[in-house]
N, C-alpha and C positions, 0 to 999 in steps of 0.2 A: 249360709255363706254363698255369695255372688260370683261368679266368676267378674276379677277386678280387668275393665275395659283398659284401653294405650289409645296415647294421641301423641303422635309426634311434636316436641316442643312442649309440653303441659305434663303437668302432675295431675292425678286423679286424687280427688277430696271428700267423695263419698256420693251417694245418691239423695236426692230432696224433692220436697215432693211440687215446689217450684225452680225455675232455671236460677242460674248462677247464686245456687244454694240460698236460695228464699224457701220461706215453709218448714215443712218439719224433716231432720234427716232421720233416714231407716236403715243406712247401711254406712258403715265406715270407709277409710280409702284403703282397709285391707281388704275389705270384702264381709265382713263381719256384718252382723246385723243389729242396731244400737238399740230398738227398740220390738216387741212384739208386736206382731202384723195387730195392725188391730180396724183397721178401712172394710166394708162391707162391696164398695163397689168398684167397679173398674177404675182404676189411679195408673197416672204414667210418671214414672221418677227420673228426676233430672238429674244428669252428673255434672258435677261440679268440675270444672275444672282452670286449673293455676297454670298460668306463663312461666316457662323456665328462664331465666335472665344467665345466659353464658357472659364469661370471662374471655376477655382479651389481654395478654399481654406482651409486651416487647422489651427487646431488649437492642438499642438503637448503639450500641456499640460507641459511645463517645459525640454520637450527633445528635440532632433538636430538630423538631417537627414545627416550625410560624404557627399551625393550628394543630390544636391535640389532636390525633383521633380516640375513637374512643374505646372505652376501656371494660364496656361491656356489651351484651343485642340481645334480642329476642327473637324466636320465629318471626315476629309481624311487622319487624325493623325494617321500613326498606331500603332497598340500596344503598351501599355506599362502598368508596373505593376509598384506601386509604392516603392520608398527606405523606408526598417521598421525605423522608429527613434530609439534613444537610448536614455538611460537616469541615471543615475548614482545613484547606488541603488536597480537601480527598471529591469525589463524586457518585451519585447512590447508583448501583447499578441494580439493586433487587433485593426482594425480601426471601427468606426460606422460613419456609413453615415447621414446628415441629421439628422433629427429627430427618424431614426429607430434606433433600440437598439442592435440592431443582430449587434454580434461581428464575425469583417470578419478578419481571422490569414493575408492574404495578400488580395492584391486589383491589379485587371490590368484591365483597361480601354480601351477595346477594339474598332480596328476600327470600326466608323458607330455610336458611343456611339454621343447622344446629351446633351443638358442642362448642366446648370452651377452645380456644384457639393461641396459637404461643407463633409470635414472628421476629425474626430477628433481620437488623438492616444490615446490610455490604454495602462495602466501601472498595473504589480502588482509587491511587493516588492519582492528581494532575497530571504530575510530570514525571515522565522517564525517562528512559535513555534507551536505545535497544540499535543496537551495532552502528553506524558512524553517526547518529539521530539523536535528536533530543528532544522531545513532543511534550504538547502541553494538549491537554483533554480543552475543548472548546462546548458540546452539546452531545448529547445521544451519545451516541458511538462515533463523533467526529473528533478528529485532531489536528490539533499542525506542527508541522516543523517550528523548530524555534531557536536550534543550534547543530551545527555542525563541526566534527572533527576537525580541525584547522589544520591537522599535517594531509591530510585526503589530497589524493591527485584524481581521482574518479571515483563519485559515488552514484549509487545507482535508489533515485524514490521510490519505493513501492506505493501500490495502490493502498495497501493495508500494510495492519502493524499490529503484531499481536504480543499483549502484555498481562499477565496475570491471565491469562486463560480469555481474554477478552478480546475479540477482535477490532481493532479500530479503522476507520477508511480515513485517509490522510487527504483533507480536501483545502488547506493553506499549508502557505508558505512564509514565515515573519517576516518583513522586512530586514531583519538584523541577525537572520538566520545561520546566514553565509559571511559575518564580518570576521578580518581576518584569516580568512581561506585564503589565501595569495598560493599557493600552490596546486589549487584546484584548477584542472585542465580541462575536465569533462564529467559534466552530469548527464544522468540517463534518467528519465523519468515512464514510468509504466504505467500510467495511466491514460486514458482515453480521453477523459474529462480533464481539462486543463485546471489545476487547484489555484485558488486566489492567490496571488504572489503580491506582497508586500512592495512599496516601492523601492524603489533601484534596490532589492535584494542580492543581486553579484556584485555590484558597482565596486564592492572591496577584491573582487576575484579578476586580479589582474591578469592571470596566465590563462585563464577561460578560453577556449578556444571552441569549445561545440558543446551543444544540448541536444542532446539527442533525444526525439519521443516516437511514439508507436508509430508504424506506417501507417498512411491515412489522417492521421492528425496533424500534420503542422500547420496546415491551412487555420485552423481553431486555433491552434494557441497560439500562432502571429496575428490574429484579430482579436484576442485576448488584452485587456488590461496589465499591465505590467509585463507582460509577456512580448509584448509588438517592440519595447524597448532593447530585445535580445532578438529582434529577427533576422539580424546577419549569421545567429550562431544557431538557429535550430534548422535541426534536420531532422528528417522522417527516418526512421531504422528500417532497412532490408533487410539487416541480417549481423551476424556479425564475421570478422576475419580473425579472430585472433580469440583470445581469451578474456580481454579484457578491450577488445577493438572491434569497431561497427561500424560499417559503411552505409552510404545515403548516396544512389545514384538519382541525379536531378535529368527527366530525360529532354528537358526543354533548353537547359543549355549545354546536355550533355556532358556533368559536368560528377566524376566518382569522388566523393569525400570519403574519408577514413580520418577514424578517430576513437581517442581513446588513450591506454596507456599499455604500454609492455610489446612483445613482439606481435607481428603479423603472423598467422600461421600459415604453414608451407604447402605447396598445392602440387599435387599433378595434373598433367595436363587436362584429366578428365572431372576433375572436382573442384575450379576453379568459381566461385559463386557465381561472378557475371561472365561467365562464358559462354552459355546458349542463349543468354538474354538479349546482353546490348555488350555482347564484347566490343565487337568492330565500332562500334556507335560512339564507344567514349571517344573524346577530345582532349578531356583537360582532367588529372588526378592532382589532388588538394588532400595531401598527408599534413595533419593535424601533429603540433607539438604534444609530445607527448610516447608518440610509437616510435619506439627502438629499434625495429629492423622490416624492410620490406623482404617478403617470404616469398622462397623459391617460385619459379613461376608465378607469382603474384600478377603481371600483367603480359602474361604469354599471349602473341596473340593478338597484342590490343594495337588492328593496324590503322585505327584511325588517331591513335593517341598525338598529340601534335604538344603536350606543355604540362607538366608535372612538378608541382614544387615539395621539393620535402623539405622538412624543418631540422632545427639542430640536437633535436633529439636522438635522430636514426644514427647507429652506430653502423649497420652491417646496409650490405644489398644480396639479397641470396641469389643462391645461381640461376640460368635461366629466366628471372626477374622481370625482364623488358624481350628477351628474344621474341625476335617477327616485330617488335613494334617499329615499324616500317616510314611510319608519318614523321617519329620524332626526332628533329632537327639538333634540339641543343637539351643539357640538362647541367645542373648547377649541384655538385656534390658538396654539401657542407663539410665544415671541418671539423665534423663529430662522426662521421662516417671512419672505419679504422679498415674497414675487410669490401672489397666486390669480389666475390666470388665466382666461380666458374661461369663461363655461356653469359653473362649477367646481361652484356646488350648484343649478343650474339645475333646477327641477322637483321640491326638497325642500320639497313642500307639510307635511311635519311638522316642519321646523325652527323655532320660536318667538325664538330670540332665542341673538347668535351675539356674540364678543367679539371684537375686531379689534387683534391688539397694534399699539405703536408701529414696530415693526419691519416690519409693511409697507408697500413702498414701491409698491406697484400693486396696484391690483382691475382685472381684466378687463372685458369687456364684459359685460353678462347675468350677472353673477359670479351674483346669488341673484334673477334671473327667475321667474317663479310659485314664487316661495316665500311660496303665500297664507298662511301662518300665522305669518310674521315678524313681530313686533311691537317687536321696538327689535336694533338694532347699537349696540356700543357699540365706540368707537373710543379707543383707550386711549393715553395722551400720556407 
């Protein structure tokens, strides 16, 4: 008996006394010996040896592969990577091997590979929905918009979007994404990269009033395709004031937007966003439909302000609101406005004469205190 040799990929088939068992055999593939030695002289014995032909199988879960791959290899097979399936509906995101769980995007079965091999295809669907969004899978890990919430008064794109455990980067916009929206007031988008916007995609969002994108970007996406068509309504984000409201100061015309929906948030005098920056600098504040109350202290301060319009959204004006703003001459209170509260234009020594609709139902205390150049309110019935 022989000690029986290994060769990775092959079966051993006995010894011979030429290669790939020509001649006479002397030893079996246990190691046994088939015949008595019976050669006088120095003899070299060949081992035989057989290709092992491994098994592939799959299990494609309901899709088809245009070409098979295939369904068995050997050690001396070379390369190959396998066809992704397809499936109708849905899109392949990887195979898992076996019992491992690890999702592989492609698979090539390189030469020298051993062992029978089991792979099963995934799938995740086209389209989802995932919070005011509706995506449709376009390539890779790409997606786009493709509907939106119709009752939405602010939503906000992300960069990404993660569904089934997958993350996707949201790089379009459909054309017909936004039909319908008529109460949409303000989109924010977080992305750097401007995503392809379908044409006139708001064209239906008549209450639109701002887009907001990342600081540093609006230059890109007002020279952007479809984008350049909304460039009265983007703005770069500073920051935000409020919870659901973000300001864009422009400092070439000096000109604070705010926008958004819901209230402005309430400041002291020491936490004002644009108060060490370019308080004194603004000129002109531009409140977007949509915010419901200008926040205490909100423009303390602001002695260059000369022209402010708010919309018929804002109910309230908080206290101290405009005090010290010094520059500004006249201001036009809607008749959605219900409350000014305390100090509200306390120390608008440039204010001259201020209209007061019927719709409010309170002035503060000190509401227009040294406002020495007041010369009539007029209270409107």
């Amino acid at each position: 008996v022989v000690t029986v040799p290994t060769r990775t990929g092959y079966t051993f088939g006995g010894y011979f006394t030429q290669t790939n068992g020509g001649g006479t055999q002397y030893y079996n593939a246990d190691g046994t010996r088939t015949r008595t030695w019976n050669l006088t002289a120095a003899t070299t014995l060949y081992a035989k040896w057989a290709i092992i032909t491994y098994n592939i199988t799959y299990e494609l879960n309901g899709g088809s592969v245009s070409t098979a791959n295939p369904t068995s290899y050997n050690i001396e097979t070379p390369d190959f990577t396998l066809t992704d399936p397809t499936k109708e509906g849905y899109h392949f995101v990887g195979w898992t091997k076996g019992n491992n769980n690890t999702l592989l995007p492609t698979v090539t079965i390189e030469q020298g590979s051993t062992g029978n091999l089991d792979y099963t295809a995934h799938y995740k669907t086209n389209n989802f929905t995932v919070g005011e969004f509706s995506y449709q899978w376009t390539s890779g890990t790409e997606v786009k918009v493709t509907a939106c919430n119709s009752d939405a008064t602010l939503v906000t794109i992300p960069t990404t979007v993660t569904n089934e455990d997958v993350i996707y980067t949201i790089t379009a916009i459909e054309a017909t994404a936004f039909n319908g929206c008529t109460s949409l007031l303000a989109v924010i988008l977080n992305s750097e990269t401007p995503p392809t916007l379908g044409s006139n995609a708001f064209s239906a969002c008549t209450a639109l009033n701002a887009i907001g994108v990342p600081a540093g970007t609006a230059a890109a996406y007002k020279a952007t395709a479809g984008w350049l068509d909304y460039e009265d309504k983007i703005y770069a984000i500073n920051g935000k004031c409020g919870t659901n409201v973000y300001y864009s100061y422009n400092s070439t015309t000096t000109t604070l937007s705010i926008f958004g929906t819901g209230a402005m948030a309430d400041y002291t005098s020491r936490n004002i966003p644009w108060d060490d920056s370019y308080r004194t600098e603004i000129t002109t504040v531009v409140i977007g439909d949509g915010v419901t109350s200008i926040g205490i202290m909100a423009f303390n301060g602001c002695t260059g302000l000369t022209s402010i319009e708010i919309p018929a959204s804002v109910m309230m004006i908080g206290h101290d609101a405009f005090i010290g703003c010094t520059s500004l001459k006249s201001i036009t209170i809607p008749a959605s406005v219900s409350y000014i509260d305390n100090y509200a234009f306390k120390n608008c020594t440039g204010l001259t004469s201020i209209e007061i609709p019927a719709s409010v139902m309170m002035i503060g205390r000190y509401a227009f205190e040294n406002c020495t150049g007041l010369t009539s309110i007029e209270i409107t019935t």
